[in-house]
C-alpha positions in Angstrom: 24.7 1.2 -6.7 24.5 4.2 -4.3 21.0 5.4 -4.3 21.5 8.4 -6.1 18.7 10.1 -7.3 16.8 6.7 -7.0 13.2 6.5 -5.1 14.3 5.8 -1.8 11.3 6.5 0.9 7.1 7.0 0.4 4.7 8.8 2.6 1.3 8.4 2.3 -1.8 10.4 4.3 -3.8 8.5 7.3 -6.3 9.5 9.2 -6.5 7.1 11.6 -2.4 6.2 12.1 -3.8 2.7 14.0 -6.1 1.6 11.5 -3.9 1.8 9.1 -0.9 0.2 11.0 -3.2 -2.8 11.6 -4.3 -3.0 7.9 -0.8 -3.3 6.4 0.8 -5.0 9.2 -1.7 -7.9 9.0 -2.1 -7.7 5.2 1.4 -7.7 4.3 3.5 -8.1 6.8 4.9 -4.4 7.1 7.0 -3.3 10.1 6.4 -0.6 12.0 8.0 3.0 14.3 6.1 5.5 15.6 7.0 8.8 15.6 4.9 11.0 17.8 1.3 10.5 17.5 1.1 11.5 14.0 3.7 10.0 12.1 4.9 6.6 11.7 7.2 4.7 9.6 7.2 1.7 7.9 9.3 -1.0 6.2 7.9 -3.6 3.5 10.9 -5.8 3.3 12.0 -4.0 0.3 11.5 0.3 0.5 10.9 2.5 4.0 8.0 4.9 4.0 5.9 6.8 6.6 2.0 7.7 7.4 1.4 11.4 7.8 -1.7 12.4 9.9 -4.1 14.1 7.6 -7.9 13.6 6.2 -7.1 13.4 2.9 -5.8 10.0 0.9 -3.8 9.5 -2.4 -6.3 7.7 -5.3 -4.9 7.1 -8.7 -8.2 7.8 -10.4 -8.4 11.6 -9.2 -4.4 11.8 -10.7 -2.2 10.9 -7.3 0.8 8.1 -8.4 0.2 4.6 -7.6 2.4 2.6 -5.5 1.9 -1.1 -7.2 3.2 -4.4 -4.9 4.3 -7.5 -5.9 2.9 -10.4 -5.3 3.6 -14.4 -6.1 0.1 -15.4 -5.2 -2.5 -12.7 -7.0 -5.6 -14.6 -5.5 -4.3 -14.7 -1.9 -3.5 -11.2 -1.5 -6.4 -10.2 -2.9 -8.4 -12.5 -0.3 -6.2 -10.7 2.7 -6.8 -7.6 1.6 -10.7 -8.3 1.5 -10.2 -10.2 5.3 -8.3 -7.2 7.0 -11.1 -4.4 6.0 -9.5 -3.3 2.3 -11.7 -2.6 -0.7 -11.1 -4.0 -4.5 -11.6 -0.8 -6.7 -10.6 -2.8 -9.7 -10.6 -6.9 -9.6 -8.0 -9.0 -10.5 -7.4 -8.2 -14.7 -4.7 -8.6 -17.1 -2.2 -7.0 -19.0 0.9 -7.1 -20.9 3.3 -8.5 -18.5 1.0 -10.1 -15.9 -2.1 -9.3 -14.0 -3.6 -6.9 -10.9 -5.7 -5.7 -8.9 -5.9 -2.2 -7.3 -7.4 -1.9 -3.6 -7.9 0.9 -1.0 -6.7 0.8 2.4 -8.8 1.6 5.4 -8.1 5.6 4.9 -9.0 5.3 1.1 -5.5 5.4 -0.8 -5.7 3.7 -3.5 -2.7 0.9 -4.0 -2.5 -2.0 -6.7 -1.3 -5.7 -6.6 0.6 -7.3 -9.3 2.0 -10.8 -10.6 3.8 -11.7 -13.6 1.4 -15.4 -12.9 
């Protein structure tokens, strides 16, 4: 596979680039280079993306895409992302295929969780 026309790199709006950092680093476990002071990039493990400065956030309710995670342990990463400042906009529910959550981060973007336990 040569990553041709595949997804390959996410940006997301932040308005406070530190907050943010913190939110995802502890949460998740992302890794993290600045780039200036209002830019920095990010790795998951899996996909690279960045945090632009701005005021604004991504929410999938007012029509912006949702990035959805995976995770083994539903429960747990919901409790993290309630212990590092994040906000449960939809609790844990199922569907075909598994169950989520969806949560905003400390800038409002809304994200979701998912397991297929």
């Amino acid at each position: 596979m040569d990553g041709h026309e595949k997804i390959n790199y996410l940006e997301l709006p932040a308005k406070n680039l530190n907050a943010i950092k913190r939110f995802y680093q502890d949460t998740f476990n992302w890794k993290f280079v600045d780039y200036g002071d209002e830019y920095c990039a990010f790795n998951d493990g899996v996909i690279n993306g960045g945090f632009y400065q701005a005021d604004n956030h991504s929410s999938y309710e007012q029509g912006g895409a949702l990035i959805v995670l995976y995770s083994k342990y539903l429960e747990e990463s919901a409790a993290k992302v309630l212990n590092n400042q994040g906000i449960i906009v939809k609790p844990i529910f199922a569907f075909p295929g598994g169950r989520r959550f969806h949560f905003t981060d400390p800038n409002g973007n809304e994200l979701a969780v998912w397991s297929d336990k």
